[in-house]
Biotite code that builds the C-alpha atoms (Angstrom):
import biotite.structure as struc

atoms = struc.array([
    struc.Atom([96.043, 110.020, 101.850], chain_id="A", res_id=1, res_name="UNK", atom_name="CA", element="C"),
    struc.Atom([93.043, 108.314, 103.669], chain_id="A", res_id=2, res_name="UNK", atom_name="CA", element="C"),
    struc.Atom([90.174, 107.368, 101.683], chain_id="A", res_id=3, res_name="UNK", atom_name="CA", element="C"),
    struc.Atom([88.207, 109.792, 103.702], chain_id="A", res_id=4, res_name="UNK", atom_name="CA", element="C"),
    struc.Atom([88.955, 112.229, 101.568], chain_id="A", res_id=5, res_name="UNK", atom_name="CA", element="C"),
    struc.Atom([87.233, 110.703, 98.697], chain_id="A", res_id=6, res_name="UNK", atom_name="CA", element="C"),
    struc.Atom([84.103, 111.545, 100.116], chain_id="A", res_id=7, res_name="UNK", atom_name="CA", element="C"),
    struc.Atom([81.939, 114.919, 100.324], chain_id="A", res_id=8, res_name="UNK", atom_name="CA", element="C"),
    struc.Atom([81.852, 114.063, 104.063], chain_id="A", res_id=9, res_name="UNK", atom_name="CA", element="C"),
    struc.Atom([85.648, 114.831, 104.157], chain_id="A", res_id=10, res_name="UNK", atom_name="CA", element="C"),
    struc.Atom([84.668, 118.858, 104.151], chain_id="A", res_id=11, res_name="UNK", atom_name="CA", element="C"),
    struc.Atom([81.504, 120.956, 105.749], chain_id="A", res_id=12, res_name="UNK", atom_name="CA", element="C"),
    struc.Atom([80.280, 123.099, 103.022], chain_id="A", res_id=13, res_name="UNK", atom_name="CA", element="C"),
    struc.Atom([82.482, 124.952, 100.548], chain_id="A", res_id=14, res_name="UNK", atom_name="CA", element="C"),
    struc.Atom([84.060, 127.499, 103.181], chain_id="A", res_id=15, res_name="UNK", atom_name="CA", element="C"),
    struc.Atom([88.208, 128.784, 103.765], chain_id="A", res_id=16, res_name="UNK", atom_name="CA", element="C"),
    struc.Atom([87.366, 127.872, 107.578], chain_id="A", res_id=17, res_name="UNK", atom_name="CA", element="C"),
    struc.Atom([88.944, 124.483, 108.975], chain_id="A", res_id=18, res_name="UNK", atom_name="CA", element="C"),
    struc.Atom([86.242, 121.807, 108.118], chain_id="A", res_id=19, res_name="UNK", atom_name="CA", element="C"),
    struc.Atom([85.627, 123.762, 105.070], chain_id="A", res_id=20, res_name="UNK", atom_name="CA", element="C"),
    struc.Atom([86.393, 122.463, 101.505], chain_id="A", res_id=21, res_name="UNK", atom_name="CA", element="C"),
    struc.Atom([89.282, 124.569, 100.844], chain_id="A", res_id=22, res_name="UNK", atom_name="CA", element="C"),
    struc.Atom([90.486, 124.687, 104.381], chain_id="A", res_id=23, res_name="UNK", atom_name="CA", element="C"),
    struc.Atom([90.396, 120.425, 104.206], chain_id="A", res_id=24, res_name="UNK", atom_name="CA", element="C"),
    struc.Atom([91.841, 120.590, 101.050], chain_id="A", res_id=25, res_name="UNK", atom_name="CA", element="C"),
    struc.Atom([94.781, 122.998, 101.319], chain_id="A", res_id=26, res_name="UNK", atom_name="CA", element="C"),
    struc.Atom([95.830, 121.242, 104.255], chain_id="A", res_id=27, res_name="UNK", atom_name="CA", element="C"),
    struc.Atom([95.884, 117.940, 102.210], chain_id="A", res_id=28, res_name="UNK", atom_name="CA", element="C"),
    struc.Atom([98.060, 119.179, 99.507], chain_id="A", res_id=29, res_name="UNK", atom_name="CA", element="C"),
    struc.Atom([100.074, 121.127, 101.409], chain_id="A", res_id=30, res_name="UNK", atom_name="CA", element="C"),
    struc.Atom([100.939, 117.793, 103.895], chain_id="A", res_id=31, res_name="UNK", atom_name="CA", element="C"),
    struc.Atom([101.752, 116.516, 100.187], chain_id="A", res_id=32, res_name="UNK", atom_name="CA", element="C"),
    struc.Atom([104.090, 119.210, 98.966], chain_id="A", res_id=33, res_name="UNK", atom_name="CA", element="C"),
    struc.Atom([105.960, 118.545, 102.286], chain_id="A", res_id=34, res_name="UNK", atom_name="CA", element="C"),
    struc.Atom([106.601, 115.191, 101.852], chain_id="A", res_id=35, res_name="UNK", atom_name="CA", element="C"),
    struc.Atom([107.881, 115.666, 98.226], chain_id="A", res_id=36, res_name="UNK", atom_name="CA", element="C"),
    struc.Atom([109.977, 118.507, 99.263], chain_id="A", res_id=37, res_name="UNK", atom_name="CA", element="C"),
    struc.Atom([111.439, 116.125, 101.917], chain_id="A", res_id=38, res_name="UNK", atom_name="CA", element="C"),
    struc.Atom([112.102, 113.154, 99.932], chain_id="A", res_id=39, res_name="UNK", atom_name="CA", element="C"),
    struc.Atom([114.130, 116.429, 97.064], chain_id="A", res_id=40, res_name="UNK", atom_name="CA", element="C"),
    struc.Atom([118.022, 116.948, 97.577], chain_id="A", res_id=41, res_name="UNK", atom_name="CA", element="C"),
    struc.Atom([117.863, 120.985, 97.069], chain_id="A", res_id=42, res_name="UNK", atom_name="CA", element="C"),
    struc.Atom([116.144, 120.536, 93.756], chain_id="A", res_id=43, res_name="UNK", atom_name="CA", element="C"),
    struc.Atom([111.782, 121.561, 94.325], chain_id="A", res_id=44, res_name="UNK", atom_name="CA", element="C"),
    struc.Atom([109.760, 123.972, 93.331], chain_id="A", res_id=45, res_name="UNK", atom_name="CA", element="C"),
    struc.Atom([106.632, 124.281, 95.874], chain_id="A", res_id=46, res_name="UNK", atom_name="CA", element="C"),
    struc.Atom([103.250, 123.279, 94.052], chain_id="A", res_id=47, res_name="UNK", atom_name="CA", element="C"),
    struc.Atom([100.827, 126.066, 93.426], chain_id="A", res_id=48, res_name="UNK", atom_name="CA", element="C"),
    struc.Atom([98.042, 125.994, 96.184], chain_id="A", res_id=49, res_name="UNK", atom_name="CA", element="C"),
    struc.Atom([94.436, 125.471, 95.499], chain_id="A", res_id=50, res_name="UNK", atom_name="CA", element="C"),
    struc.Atom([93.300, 128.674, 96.706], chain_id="A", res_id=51, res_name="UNK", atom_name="CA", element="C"),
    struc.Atom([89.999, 129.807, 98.710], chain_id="A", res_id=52, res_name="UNK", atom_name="CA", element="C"),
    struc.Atom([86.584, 130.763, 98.024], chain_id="A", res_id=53, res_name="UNK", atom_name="CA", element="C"),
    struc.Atom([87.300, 133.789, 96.364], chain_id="A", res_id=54, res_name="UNK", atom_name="CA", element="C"),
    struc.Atom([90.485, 132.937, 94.445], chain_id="A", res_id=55, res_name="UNK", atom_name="CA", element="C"),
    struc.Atom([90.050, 133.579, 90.783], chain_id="A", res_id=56, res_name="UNK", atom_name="CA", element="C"),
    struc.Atom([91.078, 130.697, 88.905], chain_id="A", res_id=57, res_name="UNK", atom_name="CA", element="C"),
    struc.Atom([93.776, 131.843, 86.901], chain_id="A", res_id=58, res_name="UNK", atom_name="CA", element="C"),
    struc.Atom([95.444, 132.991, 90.326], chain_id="A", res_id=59, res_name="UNK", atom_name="CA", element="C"),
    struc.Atom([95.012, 129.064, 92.146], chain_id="A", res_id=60, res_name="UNK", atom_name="CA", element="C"),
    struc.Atom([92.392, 126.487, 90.738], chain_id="A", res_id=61, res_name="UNK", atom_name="CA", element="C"),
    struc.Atom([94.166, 126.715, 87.249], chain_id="A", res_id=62, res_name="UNK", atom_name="CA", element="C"),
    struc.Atom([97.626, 126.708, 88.253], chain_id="A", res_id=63, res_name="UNK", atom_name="CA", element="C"),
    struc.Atom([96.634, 124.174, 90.880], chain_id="A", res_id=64, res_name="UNK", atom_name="CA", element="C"),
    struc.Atom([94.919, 121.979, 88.553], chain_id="A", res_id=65, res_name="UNK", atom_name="CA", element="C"),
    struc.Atom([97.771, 122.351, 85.593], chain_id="A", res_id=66, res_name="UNK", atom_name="CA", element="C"),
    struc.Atom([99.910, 121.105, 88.046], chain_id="A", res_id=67, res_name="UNK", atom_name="CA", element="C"),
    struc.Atom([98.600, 118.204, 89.623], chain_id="A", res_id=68, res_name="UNK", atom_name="CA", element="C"),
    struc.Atom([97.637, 116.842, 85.928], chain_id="A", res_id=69, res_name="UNK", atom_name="CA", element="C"),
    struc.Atom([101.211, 116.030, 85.605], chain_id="A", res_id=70, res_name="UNK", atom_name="CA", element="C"),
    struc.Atom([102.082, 115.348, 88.783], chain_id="A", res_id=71, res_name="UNK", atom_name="CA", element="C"),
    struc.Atom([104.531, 112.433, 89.292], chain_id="A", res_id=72, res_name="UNK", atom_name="CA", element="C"),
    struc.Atom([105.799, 111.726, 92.470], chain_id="A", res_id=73, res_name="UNK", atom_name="CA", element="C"),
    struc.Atom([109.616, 111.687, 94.048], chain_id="A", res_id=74, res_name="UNK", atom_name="CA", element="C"),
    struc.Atom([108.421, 109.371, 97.080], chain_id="A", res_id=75, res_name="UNK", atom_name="CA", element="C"),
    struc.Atom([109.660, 105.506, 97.447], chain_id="A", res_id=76, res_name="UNK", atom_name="CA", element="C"),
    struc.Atom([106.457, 103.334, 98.459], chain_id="A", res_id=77, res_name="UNK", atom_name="CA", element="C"),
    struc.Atom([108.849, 100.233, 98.060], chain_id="A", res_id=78, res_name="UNK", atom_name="CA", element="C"),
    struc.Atom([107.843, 99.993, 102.418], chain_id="A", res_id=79, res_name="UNK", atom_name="CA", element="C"),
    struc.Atom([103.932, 99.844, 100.938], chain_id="A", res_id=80, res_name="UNK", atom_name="CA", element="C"),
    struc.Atom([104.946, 96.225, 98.811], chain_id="A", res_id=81, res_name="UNK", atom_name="CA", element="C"),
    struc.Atom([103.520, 93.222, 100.560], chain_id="A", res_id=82, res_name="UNK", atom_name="CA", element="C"),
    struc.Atom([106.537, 90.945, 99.365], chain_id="A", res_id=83, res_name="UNK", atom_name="CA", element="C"),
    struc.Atom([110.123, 91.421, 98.986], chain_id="A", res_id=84, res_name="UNK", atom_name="CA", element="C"),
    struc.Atom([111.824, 90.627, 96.211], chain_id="A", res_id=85, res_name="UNK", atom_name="CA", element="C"),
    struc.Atom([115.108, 89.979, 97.634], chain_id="A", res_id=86, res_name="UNK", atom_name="CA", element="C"),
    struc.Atom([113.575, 87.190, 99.875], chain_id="A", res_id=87, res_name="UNK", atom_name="CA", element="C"),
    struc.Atom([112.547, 84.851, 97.074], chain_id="A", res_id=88, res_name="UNK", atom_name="CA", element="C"),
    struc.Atom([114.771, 82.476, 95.771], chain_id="A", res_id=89, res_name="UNK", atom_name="CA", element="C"),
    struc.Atom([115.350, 82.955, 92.327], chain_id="A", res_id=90, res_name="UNK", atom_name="CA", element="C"),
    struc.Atom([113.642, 85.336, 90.062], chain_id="A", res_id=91, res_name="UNK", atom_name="CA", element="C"),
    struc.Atom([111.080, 83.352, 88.698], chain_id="A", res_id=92, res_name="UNK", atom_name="CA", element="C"),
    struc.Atom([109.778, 82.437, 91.916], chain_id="A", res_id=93, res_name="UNK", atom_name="CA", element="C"),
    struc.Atom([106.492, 83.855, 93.153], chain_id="A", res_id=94, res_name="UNK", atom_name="CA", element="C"),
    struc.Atom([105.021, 84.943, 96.458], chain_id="A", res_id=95, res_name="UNK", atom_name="CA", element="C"),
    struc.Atom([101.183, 83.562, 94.826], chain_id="A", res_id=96, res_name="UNK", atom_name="CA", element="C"),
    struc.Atom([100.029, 80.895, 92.634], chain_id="A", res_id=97, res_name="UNK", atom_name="CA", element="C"),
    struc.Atom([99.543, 82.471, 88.611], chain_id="A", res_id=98, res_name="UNK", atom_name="CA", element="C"),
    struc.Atom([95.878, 81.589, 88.131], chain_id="A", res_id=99, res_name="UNK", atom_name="CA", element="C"),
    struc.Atom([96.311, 81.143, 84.983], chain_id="A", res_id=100, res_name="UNK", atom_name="CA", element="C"),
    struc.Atom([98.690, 78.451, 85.202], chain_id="A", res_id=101, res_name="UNK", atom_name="CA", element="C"),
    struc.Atom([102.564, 78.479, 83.734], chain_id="A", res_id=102, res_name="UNK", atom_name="CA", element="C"),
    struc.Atom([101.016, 78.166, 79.970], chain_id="A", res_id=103, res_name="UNK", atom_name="CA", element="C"),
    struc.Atom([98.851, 81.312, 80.715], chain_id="A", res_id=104, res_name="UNK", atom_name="CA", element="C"),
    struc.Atom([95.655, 78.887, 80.256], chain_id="A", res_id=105, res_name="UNK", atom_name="CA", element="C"),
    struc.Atom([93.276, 78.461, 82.605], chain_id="A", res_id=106, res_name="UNK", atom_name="CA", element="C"),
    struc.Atom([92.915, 75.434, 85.050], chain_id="A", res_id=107, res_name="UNK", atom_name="CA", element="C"),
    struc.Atom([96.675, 74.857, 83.891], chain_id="A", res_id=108, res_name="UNK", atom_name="CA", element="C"),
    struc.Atom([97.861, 75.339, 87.327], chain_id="A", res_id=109, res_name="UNK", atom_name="CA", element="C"),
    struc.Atom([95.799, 72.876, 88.666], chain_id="A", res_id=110, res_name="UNK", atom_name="CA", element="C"),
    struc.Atom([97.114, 70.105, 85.975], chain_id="A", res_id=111, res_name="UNK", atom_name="CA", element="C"),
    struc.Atom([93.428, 70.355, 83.642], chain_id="A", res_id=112, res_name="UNK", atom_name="CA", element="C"),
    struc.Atom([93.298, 70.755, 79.984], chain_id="A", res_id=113, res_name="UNK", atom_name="CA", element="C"),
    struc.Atom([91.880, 73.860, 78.643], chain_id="A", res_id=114, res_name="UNK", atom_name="CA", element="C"),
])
């Protein structure tokens, strides 16, 4: 999700229209719901929507909200890590200097007493 949707300037007042907040907003977690239903083998339940304008909350801000407190996602984001494991080689090699030096202390990585 682009960090554009952090911001109040993501939605044009609090409207159901396109550019409004629940218009922007359903369409977010509904592009989200798709994913997770694509990455499920048979086994998803569709995530309650958010709801419009009018939408009492026990019909679709509560449900919506219960949900997404305890949302955990099925997606892989191992394509999002900068380094591959499987390249290094051995397993207590690293892809960056510790900071902190071997002993955890720092300056220890750069061979000065603490």
């Amino acid at each position: 999700m682009p960090s554009s949707f952090f911001s109040s300037s993501a939605f044009k007042g609090f409207g159901d229209d396109a550019g409004g907040f629940f218009g922007v907003y359903n369409d977010v977690f509904d592009t989200i719901d798709r994913l997770e239903e694509a990455e499920c083998a048979g086994d998803f339940n569709a995530a309650p929507r958010l709801g419009g304008s009018s939408t009492r909350w026990t019909e679709g801000p509560g449900l919506f909200y219960a949900y997404y407190e305890s949302f955990s996602t099925r997606r892989a984001f191992a394509w999002c890590d900068k380094y591959n494991p499987n390249e290094a080689p051995n397993r207590q090699a690293s892809p960056h200097p510790n900071p902190l030096g071997s002993r955890g202390e720092p300056g220890a990585s750069r061979g000065q007493r603490p």
